[in-house]
C-alpha positions in Angstrom: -36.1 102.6 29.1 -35.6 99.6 31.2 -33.3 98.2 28.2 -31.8 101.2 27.6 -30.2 100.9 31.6 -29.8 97.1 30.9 -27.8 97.4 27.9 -25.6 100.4 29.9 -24.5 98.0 32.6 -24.3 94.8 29.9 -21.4 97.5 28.6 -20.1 98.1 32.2 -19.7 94.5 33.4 -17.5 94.1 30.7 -15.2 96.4 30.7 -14.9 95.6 34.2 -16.8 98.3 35.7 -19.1 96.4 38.2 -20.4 99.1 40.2 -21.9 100.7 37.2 -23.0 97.3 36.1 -24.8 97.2 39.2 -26.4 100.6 39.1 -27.7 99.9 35.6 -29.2 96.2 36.2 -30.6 98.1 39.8 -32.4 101.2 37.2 -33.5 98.5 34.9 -35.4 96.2 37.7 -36.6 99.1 39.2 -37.9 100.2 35.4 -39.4 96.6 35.3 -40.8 95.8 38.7 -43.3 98.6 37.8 -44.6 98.0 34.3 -44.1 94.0 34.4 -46.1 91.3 36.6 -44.1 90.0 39.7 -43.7 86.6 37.8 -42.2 87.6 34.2 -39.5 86.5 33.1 -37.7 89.8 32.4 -37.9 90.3 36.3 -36.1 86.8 36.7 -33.6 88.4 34.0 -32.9 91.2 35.9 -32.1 89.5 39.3 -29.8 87.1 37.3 -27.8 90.0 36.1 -27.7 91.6 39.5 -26.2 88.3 40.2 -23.4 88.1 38.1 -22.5 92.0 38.9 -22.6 91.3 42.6 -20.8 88.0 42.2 -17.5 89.7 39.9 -17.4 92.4 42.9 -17.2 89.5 45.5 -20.4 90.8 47.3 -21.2 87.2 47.8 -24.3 87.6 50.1 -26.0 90.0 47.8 -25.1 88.0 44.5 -26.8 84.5 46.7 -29.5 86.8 47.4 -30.3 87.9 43.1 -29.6 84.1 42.5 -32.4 83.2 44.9 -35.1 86.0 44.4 -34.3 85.3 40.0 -35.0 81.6 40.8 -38.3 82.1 42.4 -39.7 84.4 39.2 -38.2 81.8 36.9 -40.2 78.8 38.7 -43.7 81.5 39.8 -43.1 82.1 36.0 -43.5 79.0 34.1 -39.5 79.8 32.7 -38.0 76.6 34.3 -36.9 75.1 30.5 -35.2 78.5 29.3 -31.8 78.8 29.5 -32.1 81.9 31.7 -32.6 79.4 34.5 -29.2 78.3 34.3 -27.7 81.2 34.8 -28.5 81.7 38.3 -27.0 77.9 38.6 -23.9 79.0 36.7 -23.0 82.2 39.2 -24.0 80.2 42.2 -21.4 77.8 40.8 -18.7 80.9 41.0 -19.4 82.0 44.2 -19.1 78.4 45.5 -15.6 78.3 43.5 -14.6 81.4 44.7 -15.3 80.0 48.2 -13.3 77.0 47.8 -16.0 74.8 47.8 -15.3 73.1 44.2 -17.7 70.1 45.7 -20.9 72.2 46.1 -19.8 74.2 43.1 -19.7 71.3 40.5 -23.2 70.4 41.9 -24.5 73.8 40.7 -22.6 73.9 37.5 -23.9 70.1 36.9 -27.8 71.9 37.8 -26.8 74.7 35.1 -25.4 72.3 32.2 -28.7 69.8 32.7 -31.0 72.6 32.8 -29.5 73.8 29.6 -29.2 70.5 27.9 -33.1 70.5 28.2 -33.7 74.2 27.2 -35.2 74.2 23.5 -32.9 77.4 23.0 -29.2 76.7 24.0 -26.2 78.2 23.1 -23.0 75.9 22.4 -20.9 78.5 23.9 -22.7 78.9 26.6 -22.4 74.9 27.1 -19.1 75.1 26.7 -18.4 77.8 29.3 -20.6 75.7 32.0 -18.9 72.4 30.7 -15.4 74.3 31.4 -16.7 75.5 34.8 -17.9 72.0 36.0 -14.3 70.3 34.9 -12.3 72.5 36.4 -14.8 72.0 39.7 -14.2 68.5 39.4 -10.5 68.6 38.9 -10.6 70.8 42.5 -12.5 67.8 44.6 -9.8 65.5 42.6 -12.4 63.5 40.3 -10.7 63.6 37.0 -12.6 60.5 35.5 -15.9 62.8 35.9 -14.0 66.0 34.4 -13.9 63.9 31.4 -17.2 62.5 31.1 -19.0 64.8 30.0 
Protein backbone atom coordinates (compact mmCIF):
# COMPACT_ATOMS: atom_id res chain seq x y z
CA UNK A 1 0.00 0.00 0.00
CA UNK A 2 2.84 2.24 0.94
CA UNK A 3 3.97 2.00 -2.89
CA UNK A 4 0.84 2.29 -4.12
CA UNK A 5 0.70 6.13 -2.32
CA UNK A 6 4.39 6.49 -3.36
CA UNK A 7 3.86 5.84 -6.92
CA UNK A 8 0.53 8.31 -6.78
CA UNK A 9 2.58 11.33 -5.78
CA UNK A 10 5.85 10.06 -8.08
CA UNK A 11 2.79 10.91 -10.76
CA UNK A 12 1.81 14.21 -8.98
CA UNK A 13 5.23 15.83 -8.66
CA UNK A 14 5.40 15.57 -12.14
CA UNK A 15 2.79 16.88 -13.63
CA UNK A 16 3.37 19.68 -11.29
CA UNK A 17 0.93 18.87 -8.74
CA UNK A 18 2.99 19.26 -5.45
CA UNK A 19 0.47 19.30 -2.97
CA UNK A 20 -0.75 15.93 -4.00
CA UNK A 21 2.83 14.85 -4.26
CA UNK A 22 3.15 15.81 -0.77
CA UNK A 23 0.04 14.06 0.45
CA UNK A 24 1.11 10.81 -1.23
CA UNK A 25 4.90 10.74 -0.02
CA UNK A 26 3.11 11.90 3.68
CA UNK A 27 0.49 8.43 3.25
CA UNK A 28 3.40 6.46 2.17
CA UNK A 29 5.79 7.32 5.27
CA UNK A 30 3.10 7.02 7.44
CA UNK A 31 2.37 3.37 5.63
CA UNK A 32 6.17 2.77 6.30
CA UNK A 33 7.09 4.19 9.71
CA UNK A 34 4.68 1.36 10.98
CA UNK A 35 5.72 -1.83 9.24
CA UNK A 36 9.58 -0.84 8.69
CA UNK A 37 12.39 -0.32 11.47
CA UNK A 38 13.20 3.43 12.19
CA UNK A 39 16.60 2.89 10.30
CA UNK A 40 15.57 1.39 6.78
CA UNK A 41 16.28 2.65 4.02
CA UNK A 42 12.78 2.98 2.53
CA UNK A 43 12.13 5.46 5.59
CA UNK A 44 15.24 7.52 4.31
CA UNK A 45 13.41 7.21 0.79
CA UNK A 46 10.47 8.58 1.87
CA UNK A 47 11.84 11.79 3.70
CA UNK A 48 13.97 12.37 0.53
CA UNK A 49 10.78 12.56 -1.52
CA UNK A 50 9.12 14.78 1.00
CA UNK A 51 12.03 16.74 0.25
CA UNK A 52 11.94 17.32 -3.24
CA UNK A 53 7.90 17.94 -3.00
CA UNK A 54 8.44 20.57 -0.28
CA UNK A 55 11.44 22.01 -2.08
CA UNK A 56 9.29 22.53 -5.82
CA UNK A 57 6.49 24.29 -3.53
CA UNK A 58 9.18 26.59 -2.02
CA UNK A 59 8.32 25.39 1.54
CA UNK A 60 12.04 25.68 2.20
CA UNK A 61 11.96 24.94 6.07
CA UNK A 62 9.96 21.87 5.78
CA UNK A 63 11.99 20.48 2.58
CA UNK A 64 15.64 21.30 5.08
CA UNK A 65 13.74 19.53 7.59
CA UNK A 66 12.98 15.86 5.10
CA UNK A 67 16.63 16.51 3.88
CA UNK A 68 17.84 16.28 7.49
CA UNK A 69 15.55 13.59 9.16
CA UNK A 70 16.29 11.34 5.39
CA UNK A 71 20.03 11.88 6.23
CA UNK A 72 19.97 10.53 9.60
CA UNK A 73 18.13 7.04 8.39
CA UNK A 74 20.52 6.94 5.54
CA UNK A 75 23.66 7.18 7.98
CA UNK A 76 21.56 4.94 11.39
CA UNK A 77 21.03 2.80 8.27
CA UNK A 78 24.28 1.61 6.91
CA UNK A 79 22.90 3.40 3.19
CA UNK A 80 25.73 5.98 3.16
CA UNK A 81 27.20 4.34 -0.49
CA UNK A 82 23.62 4.31 -2.24
CA UNK A 83 22.80 6.85 -4.42
CA UNK A 84 19.72 7.64 -2.39
CA UNK A 85 22.12 9.58 -0.25
CA UNK A 86 22.69 12.05 -2.76
CA UNK A 87 19.53 13.00 -3.17
CA UNK A 88 19.00 14.71 -0.07
CA UNK A 89 22.52 16.56 -1.16
CA UNK A 90 21.01 17.38 -4.57
CA UNK A 91 17.65 19.27 -3.19
CA UNK A 92 19.64 20.89 -0.50
CA UNK A 93 21.67 22.16 -3.39
CA UNK A 94 18.12 23.74 -4.90
CA UNK A 95 17.02 25.25 -2.05
CA UNK A 96 20.48 26.90 -1.52
CA UNK A 97 20.12 28.04 -5.34
CA UNK A 98 16.85 29.15 -4.96
CA UNK A 99 18.17 31.26 -2.03
CA UNK A 100 20.85 32.80 -3.88
CA UNK A 101 23.38 31.19 -2.22
CA UNK A 102 25.17 29.51 -5.46
CA UNK A 103 28.37 29.28 -2.96
CA UNK A 104 26.79 26.91 -0.31
CA UNK A 105 24.84 25.37 -3.13
CA UNK A 106 27.84 24.08 -5.28
CA UNK A 107 29.13 22.64 -1.92
CA UNK A 108 26.11 20.41 -1.65
CA UNK A 109 25.84 19.62 -5.30
CA UNK A 110 29.84 18.78 -5.08
CA UNK A 111 28.63 16.36 -1.68
CA UNK A 112 25.82 14.76 -4.10
CA UNK A 113 28.07 14.18 -7.37
CA UNK A 114 31.03 12.52 -4.94
CA UNK A 115 28.65 10.53 -3.06
CA UNK A 116 27.34 9.25 -6.34
CA UNK A 117 30.67 8.78 -8.04
CA UNK A 118 31.30 6.24 -5.10
CA UNK A 119 27.80 4.52 -5.18
CA UNK A 120 28.17 0.91 -6.80
CA UNK A 121 24.68 1.77 -8.55
CA UNK A 122 24.76 5.21 -10.36
CA UNK A 123 22.78 6.49 -12.96
CA UNK A 124 24.64 8.61 -15.84
CA UNK A 125 21.69 10.77 -16.00
CA UNK A 126 21.38 11.27 -12.71
CA UNK A 127 25.26 12.47 -12.88
CA UNK A 128 24.60 14.46 -15.46
CA UNK A 129 21.66 16.37 -13.87
CA UNK A 130 24.01 16.95 -10.54
CA UNK A 131 26.98 17.78 -12.89
CA UNK A 132 24.56 20.49 -14.63
CA UNK A 133 23.44 21.67 -11.18
CA UNK A 134 27.04 22.17 -9.70
CA UNK A 135 28.16 24.18 -13.10
CA UNK A 136 25.60 26.38 -13.27
CA UNK A 137 26.40 26.88 -9.17
CA UNK A 138 29.71 27.63 -10.05
CA UNK A 139 29.03 29.93 -12.90
CA UNK A 140 26.77 31.98 -10.09
CA UNK A 141 29.93 32.57 -7.52
CA UNK A 142 31.88 33.44 -10.95
CA UNK A 143 34.37 30.32 -11.05
CA UNK A 144 34.16 29.23 -14.59
CA UNK A 145 37.53 27.26 -14.61
CA UNK A 146 35.78 24.89 -11.90
CA UNK A 147 32.36 24.74 -14.01
CA UNK A 148 34.55 23.06 -16.46
CA UNK A 149 36.50 20.73 -14.45
CA UNK A 150 34.53 18.36 -13.85
Amino acid sequence: MANAHNNLAVTASRVGDYPAAVAGYEQALKIRERVLPPDHPSLGDSHSNLCGAYASQREFKEAKRACQRALEIFDAGGSAHSTAVSWPHYYVGTILAAQNQPAKAGDAFARALAILDAAPDANPRQRARMLAHLAASQLETREPRSAIEH
